[in-house]
C-alpha positions in Angstrom: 0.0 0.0 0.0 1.5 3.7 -1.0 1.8 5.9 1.3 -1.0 8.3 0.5 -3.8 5.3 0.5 -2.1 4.3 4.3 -3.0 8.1 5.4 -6.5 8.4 3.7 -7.1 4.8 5.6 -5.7 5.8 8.9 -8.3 9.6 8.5 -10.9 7.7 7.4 -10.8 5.0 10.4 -11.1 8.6 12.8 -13.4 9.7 10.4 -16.0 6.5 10.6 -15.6 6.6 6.6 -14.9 4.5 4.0 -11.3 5.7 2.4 -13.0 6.5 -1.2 -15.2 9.2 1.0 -12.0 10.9 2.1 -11.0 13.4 -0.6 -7.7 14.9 -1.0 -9.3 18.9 -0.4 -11.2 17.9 2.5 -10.2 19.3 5.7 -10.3 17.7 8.7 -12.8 19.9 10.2 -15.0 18.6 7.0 -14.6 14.9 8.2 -15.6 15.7 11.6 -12.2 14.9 13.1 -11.7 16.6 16.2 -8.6 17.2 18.0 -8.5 14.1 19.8 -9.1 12.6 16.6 -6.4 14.2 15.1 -4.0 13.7 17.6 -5.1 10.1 17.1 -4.6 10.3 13.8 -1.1 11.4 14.1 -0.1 8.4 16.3 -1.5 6.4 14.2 0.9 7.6 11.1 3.7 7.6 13.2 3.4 4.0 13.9 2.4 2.8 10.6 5.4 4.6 8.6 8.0 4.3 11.8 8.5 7.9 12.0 8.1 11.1 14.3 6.2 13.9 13.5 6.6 17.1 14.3 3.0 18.3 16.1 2.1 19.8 19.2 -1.1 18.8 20.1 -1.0 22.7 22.4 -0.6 24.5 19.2 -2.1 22.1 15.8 -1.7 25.1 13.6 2.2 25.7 14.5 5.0 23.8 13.5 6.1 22.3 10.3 3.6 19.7 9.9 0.8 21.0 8.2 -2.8 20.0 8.7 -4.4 22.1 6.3 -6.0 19.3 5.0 -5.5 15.6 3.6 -3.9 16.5 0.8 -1.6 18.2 3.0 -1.0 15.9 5.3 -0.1 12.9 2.6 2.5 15.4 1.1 3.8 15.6 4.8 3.9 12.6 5.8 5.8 12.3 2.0 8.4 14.0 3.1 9.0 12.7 6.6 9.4 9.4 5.0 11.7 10.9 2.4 13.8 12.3 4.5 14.5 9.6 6.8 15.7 6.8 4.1 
């Protein structure tokens, strides 16, 4: 599985959607996640690509992972992979 269907699964799970509901424009606010769900979320993609993200569940919109929306997050996640092989 790519890495951008392994973060629409893990949103979708927090979501209580199917992945083919989650679109790449939605924001999490649109999905209903809430910041528990989000900081869910984010422990969940930590685990399932072995990385650490930088987020501070005291400040979401700080910081140099942005959470904009999905599409954003994917390309995050992206790099953090990237950059650790």
């Amino acid at each position: 599985m790519n890495i951008t269907a392994q973060v629409l699964e893990i949103i979708a799970q927090q979501a209580l959607l199917q992945p083919g509901d989650v679109k790449i424009e939605h924001t999490l606010e649109d999905l209903g996640i809430d910041s528990l769900g989000l900081v869910e979320s984010i422990f969940a993609i930590e685990e399932a690509f072995d990385i650490n993200v930088p987020f501070n569940a005291n400040d979401p919109s700080g910081g140099d992972f942005d959470i904009t929306s999905v599409g954003a997050i994917i390309k995050a996640v992206q790099t953090l992979v990237q950059d650790q092989t």
